[in-house]
C-alpha positions, -999 to 999 in steps of 0.1 A, spaced: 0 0 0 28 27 6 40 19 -24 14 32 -38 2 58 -22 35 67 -4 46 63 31 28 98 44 -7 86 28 -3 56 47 10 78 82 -24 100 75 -48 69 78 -29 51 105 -30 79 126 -69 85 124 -74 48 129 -55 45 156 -72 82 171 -108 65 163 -98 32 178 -92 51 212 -122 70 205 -143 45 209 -125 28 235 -131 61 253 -93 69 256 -108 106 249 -76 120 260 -53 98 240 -76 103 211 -74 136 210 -37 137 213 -37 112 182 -61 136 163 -40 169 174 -10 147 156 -28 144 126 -36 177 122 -1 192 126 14 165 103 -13 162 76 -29 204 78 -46 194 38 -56 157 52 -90 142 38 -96 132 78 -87 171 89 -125 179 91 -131 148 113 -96 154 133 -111 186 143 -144 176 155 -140 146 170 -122 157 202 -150 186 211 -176 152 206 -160 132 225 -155 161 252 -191 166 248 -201 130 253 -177 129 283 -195 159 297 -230 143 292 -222 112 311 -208 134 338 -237 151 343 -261 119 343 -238 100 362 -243 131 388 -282 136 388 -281 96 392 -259 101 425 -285 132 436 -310 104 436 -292 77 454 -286 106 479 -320 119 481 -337 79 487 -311 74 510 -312 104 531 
């Protein structure tokens, strides 16, 4: 495949794989690390659009969660109280 497409086409897509594998083994941090690599190695990449987004989705899920996990605690608090 690098042959083809050359050794930094094949860098680009390893790089967002491995970023979207974390992703969605919620290794936000790591992810976004990944993605913030890909964007200063690859600034005209196909994936740049995705490698900017991702991270402020996944901080945004994390966030969600957060807050249910917290309202979920109020209410354990609240029966047991």
């Amino acid at each position: 495949m690098e042959e083809l497409a050359g050794k930094d086409s094949f860098d680009e897509e390893a790089l967002y794989l491995r970023a979207f594998s974390l992703e969605k083994a919620k290794e936000f941090a790591k992810a976004k690390d990944i993605y913030r690599e890909l964007i200063n190695r690859f600034p005209q990449s196909t994936r740049i659009n995705e490698a900017l987004i991702k991270p402020a989705c996944s901080l945004f899920t994390a966030c969600a969660a957060l807050k249910t996990a917290g309202q979920i605690l109020k209410s354990c608090a609240k029966r047991n109280a």
